[in-house]
Structures are given as structure tokens and as C-alpha cells.
Steps between C-alpha positions, in 0.01 A plus 500: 500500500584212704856436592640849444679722800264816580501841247758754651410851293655858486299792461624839456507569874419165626626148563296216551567158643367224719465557852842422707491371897734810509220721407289364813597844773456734172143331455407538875599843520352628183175326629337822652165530615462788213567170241349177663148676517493446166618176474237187570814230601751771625427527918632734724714443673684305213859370706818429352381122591179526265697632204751269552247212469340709205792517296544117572153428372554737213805283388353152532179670294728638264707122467160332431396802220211589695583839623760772402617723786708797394716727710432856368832706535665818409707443207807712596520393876320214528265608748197280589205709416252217516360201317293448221343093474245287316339181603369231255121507616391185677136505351648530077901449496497712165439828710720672721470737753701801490552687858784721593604792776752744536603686829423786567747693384526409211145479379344780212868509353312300199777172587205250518320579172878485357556161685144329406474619143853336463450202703131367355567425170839261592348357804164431304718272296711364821178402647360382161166702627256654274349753697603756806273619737535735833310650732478814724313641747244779338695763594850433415525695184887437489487131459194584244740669265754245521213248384408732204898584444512121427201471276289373779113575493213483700306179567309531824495579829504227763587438885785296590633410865803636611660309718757801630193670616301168597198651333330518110551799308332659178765508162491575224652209232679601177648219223731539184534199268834363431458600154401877540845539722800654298833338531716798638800607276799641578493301855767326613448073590730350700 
């Protein structure tokens, strides 16, 4: 959907909307070593500086509908837990890829399965994308069930570079086609 402002969505406990330069020292400090290992594009040590020019990147993406950068917060205080994003692919621009983190605190609370099982279905349709994929490193069983929460499934293992680590890394890639997502109800647009 060309033309329209980015989805803001409620969920029972959570609030999401696109990334804000005032969420640039929350982003840097949430950025622990215990999250960015995890993360192929997330380095340590990630500087108020970098997530400034993140978010800024994240906003022109999101202006030209080619990414959708979401702020994942706690409903009642507002609280930047952390973000949740998909990228139109550069090799098919009817796929997406889904990636997202939390910090550490707040992870296994269940808030990203309730965040990405909301969010696919309306930014599917934002992004006029037919399919989602992610990927995760072989062992991170979290982000695994937060694939399958979403209807994601199993395609194939592959190695990808990650540039936080300056290395390539074995993961594992799930997809979900726009069509096998289920519009959330009782969630609250914006």
C-alpha cells in the first residue's frame, strides 16, 4: 500500500509503532551483548550515534514502502522493549523479511510472538508482499517459536554473512505466505 502512513497496533500488553529518533539511547542501551549475538546487522557496541542513523534509515525506508520499522513498547508505560521490522527482499520485492529483538529483560515474557502474530498479517498488506521469511541461528529456539507462532515453516537451512560479526553464519530460514497469515481481531489500528 503505497501512499499510506505506517500501521500503529495495540495488543493486549503491547504497543507498536515506527521507530522514533527519541528511541535512539533506549535502542543503544537495550543492545546487550546477551541480544546482538543473535542478531546478523545488530554490532556491539551499537552507540546512541548508530541508532540514531538507524532510526533515520528506518524512516526514509518506511517513506519509500520498502521497509516497516516498529518500536515494540509496553502498553501501559510505554517502555521501549525493542523492535520488530521487515524488509522488502532485494532479490523478489513480493517477500519480506521478518527480523526482530527484544532486550534482555524482557525476552520469554511471550511479547514478541504477541507482537509478530499481530503485526504480519497488516504489514503483509502495507508492504503488498506475498510471502515472510526469517532466519535464526540453529540454536535459537526462541525466535523458532515466534516463526511457528506466526505460521512460519521450515524451508532450509543456509549461511548468510553477518556483517555485526564480519563473518558467515549457518540459519535456519522459515516463510509464511501472505495468504496463510490471519488478520488479528480485537487489535487496535491507529
Amino acid at each position: 500500500m503505497t501512499g499510506q502512513p505506517p500501521p500503529t497496533l495495540d495488543t493486549p500488553r503491547l504497543h507498536l509503532r515506527p521507530v522514533a529518533p527519541d528511541d535512539a539511547e533506549a535502542t543503544s542501551a537495550l543492545m546487550t551483548p546477551a541480544v546482538s549475538r543473535w542478531l546478523a546487522s545488530w554490532p556491539l557496541s551499537f552507540t546512541v550515534a548508530m541508532a540514531r542513523e538507524r532510526i533515520a534509515m528506518a524512516q526514509t525506508l518506511a517513506e519509500a514502502g520498502q521497509a516497516l520499522s516498529l518500536a515494540v513498547t509496553a502498553r501501559e508505560s510505554g517502555e521501549l522493549l525493542g523492535w520488530i521490522m521487515l524488509h522488502r527482499s532485494r532479490d523478489d520485492p513480493r517477500t519480506a523479511t521478518l527480523g526482530y529483538w527484544l532486550g534482555e529483560a524482557h525476552q520469554r515474557r511471550g511479547y514478541l510472538r504477541e507482537a509478530a502474530t499481530t503485526l504480519l498479517p497488516v504489514a503483509a498488506a502495507w508492504l503488498d508482499v506475498h510471502r515472510i521469511e526469517a532466519s535464526a541461528h540453529p540454536e535459537n529456539a526462541g525466535s523458532f517459536a515466534v516463526m511457528r507462532a506466526c505460521g512460519m515453516t521450515f524451508q532450509c537451512e543456509t549461511v548468510i554473512h553477518a556483517p555485526a560479526r564480519s563473518r558467515d553464519e549457518p540459519v535456519h530460514v522459515y516463510a509464511v505466505a501472505r495468504d496463510a497469515l490471519t488478520p488479528p481481531s480485537g487489535i487496535a489500528r491507529t
